[in-house]
VOTORZA-929527 format. One record per residue (C-alpha): x, y, z; residue in three letters; chain. Coordinates in Angstrom, 1 decimal. Example, Ala and Ser with C-alpha at 12.3 -4.5 7.8 and 13.67 -1.06 7.14 Angstrom:
// VOTORZA-929527
{px 12.3 py -4.5 pz 7.8 residu ALA chaine A}
{px 13.7 py -1.1 pz 7.1 residu SER chaine A}
//
This chain:
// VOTORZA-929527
{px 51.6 py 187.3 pz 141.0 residu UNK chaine A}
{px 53.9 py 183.9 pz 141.6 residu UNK chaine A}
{px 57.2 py 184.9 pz 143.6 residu UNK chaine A}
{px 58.9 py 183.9 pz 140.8 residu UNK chaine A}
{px 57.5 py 187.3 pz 138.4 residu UNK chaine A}
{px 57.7 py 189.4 pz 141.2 residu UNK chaine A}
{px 61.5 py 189.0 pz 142.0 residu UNK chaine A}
{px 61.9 py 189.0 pz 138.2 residu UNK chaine A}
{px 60.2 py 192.4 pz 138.5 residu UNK chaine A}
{px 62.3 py 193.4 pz 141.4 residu UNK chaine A}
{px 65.8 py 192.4 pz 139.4 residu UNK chaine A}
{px 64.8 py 194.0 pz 136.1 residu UNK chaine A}
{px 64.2 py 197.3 pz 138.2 residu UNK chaine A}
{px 67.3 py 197.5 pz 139.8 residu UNK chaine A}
{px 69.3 py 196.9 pz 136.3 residu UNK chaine A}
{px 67.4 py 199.9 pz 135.0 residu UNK chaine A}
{px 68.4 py 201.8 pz 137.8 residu UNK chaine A}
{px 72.2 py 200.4 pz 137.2 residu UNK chaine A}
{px 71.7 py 201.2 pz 133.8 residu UNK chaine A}
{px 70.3 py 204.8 pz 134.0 residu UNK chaine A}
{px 72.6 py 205.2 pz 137.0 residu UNK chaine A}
{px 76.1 py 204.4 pz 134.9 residu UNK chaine A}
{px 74.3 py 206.5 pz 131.8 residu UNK chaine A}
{px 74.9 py 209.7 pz 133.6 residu UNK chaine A}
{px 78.6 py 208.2 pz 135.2 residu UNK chaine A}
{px 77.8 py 208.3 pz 138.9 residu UNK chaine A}
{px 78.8 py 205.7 pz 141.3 residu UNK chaine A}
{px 76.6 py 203.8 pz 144.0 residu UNK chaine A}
{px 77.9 py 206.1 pz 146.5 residu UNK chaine A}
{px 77.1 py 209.0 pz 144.6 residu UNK chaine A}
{px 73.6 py 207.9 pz 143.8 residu UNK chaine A}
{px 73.0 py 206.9 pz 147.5 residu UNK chaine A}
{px 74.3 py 210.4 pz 148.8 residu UNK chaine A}
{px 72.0 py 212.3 pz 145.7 residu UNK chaine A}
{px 69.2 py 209.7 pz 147.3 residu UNK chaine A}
{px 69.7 py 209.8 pz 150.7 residu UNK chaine A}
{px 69.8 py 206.3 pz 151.0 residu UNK chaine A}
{px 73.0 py 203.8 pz 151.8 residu UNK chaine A}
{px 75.3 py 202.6 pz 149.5 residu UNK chaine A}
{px 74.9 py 199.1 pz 150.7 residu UNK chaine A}
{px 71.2 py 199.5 pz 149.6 residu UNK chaine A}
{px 71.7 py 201.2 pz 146.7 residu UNK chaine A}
{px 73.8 py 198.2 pz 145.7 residu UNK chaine A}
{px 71.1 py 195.8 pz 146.9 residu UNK chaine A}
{px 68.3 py 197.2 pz 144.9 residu UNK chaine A}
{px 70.8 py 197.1 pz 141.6 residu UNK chaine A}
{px 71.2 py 193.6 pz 142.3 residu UNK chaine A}
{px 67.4 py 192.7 pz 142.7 residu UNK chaine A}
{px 68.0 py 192.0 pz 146.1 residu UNK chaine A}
{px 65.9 py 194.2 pz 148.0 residu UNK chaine A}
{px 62.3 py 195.7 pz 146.7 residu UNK chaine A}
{px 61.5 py 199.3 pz 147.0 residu UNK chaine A}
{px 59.1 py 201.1 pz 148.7 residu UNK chaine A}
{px 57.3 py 203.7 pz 147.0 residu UNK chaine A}
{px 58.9 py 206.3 pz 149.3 residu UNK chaine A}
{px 62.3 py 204.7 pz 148.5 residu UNK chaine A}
{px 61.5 py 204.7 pz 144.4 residu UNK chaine A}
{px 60.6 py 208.2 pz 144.8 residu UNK chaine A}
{px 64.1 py 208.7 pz 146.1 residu UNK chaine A}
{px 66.0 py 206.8 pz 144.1 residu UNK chaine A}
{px 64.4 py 208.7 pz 140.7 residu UNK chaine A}
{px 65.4 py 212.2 pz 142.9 residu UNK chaine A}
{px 68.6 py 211.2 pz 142.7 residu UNK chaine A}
{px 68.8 py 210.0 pz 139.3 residu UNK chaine A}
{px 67.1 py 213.5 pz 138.3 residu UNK chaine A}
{px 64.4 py 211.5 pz 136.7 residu UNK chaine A}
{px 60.6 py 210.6 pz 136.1 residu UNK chaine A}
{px 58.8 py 207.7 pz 137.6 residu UNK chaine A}
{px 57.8 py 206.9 pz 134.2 residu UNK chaine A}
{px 61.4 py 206.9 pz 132.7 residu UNK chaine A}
{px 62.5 py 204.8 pz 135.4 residu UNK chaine A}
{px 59.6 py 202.2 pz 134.5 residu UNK chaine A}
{px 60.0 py 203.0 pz 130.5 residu UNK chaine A}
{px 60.7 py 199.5 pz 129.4 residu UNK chaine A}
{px 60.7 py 197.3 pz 132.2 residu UNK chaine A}
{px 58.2 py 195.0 pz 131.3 residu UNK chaine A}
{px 58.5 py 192.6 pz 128.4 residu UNK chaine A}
{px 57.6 py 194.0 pz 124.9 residu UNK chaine A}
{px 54.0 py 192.8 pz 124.1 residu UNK chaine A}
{px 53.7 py 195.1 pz 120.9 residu UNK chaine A}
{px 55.8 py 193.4 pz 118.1 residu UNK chaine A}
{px 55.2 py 195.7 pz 115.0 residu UNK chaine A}
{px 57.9 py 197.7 pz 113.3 residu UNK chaine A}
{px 57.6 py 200.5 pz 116.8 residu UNK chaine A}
{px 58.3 py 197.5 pz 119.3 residu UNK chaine A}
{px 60.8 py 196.2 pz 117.3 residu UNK chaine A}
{px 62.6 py 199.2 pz 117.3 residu UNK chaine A}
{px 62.2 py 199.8 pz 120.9 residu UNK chaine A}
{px 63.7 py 196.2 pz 121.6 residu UNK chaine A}
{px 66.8 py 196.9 pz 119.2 residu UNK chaine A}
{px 67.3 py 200.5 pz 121.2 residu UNK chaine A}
{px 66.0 py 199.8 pz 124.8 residu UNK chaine A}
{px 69.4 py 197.7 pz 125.5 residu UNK chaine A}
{px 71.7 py 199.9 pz 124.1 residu UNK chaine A}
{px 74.1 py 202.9 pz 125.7 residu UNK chaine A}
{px 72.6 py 206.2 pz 125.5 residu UNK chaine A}
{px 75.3 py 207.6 pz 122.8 residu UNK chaine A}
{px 74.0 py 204.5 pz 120.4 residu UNK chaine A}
{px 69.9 py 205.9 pz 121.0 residu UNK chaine A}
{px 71.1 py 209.7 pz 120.1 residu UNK chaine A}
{px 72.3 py 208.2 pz 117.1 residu UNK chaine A}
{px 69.8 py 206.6 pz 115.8 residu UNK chaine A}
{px 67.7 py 209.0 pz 116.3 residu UNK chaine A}
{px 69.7 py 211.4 pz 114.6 residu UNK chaine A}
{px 69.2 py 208.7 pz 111.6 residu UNK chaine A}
{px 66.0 py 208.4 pz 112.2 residu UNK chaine A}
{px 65.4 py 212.3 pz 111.8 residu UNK chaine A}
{px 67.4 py 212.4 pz 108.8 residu UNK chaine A}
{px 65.0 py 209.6 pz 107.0 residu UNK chaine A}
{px 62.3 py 211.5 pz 108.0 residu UNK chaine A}
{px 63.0 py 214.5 pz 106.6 residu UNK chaine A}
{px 64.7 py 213.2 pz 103.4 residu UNK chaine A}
{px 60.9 py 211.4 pz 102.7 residu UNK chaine A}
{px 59.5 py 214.5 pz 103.3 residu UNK chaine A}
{px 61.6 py 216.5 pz 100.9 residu UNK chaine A}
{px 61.4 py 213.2 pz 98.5 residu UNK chaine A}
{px 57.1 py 213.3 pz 98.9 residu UNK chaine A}
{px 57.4 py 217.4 pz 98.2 residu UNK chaine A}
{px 59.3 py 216.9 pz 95.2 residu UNK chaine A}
//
């Protein structure tokens, strides 16, 4: 893998971390107590600056009270581009509140097909 991919990797990781991290209103210092990490670090690997260990990932998620595989949900570019990714792409960037929602919507179309299909 060209340097180039892996610090992209390394960047787009730490924004999810950001992003996660800001979701469920905590500060760097928070996070980085919750952790056990520094705050200066904590900063670092939001700004793509420093890559993670393993040990450190498993840390970092700790403290964010999440899965390995929520922190990694959507990193990498979408390859599918059927109706599913492109739904994915429209929600991925968007604030937690805006996903419940559509989901909600979601459900609701869902279940007024059903009833329409029963009828």
């Amino acid at each position: 893998m060209p340097d180039e991919s892996k610090s992209e990797l390394v960047k787009r990781i730490g924004e999810r971390i950001r992003r996660l991290r800001k979701e469920m209103n905590l500060s760097q210092e928070q996070l980085a107590e919750r952790s056990g990490l520094h705050t200066n670090y904590v900063g670092q690997v939001e700004r793509g600056e420093k890559n993670l260990t393993l040990e450190t990932l498993e840390k970092v998620v700790g403290g964010l009270d999440i899965s390995l595989e929520e922190l990694f949900r959507y990193i990498g570019p979408m390859e599918q581009k059927d109706a599913l990714g492109q739904i994915i792409e429209l929600l991925v960037k968007r604030p937690s509140e805006d996903q419940k929602m559509a989901l909600s919507v979601l459900k609701s179309v869902m279940e007024w097909g059903e009833k329409k299909r029963n009828l």
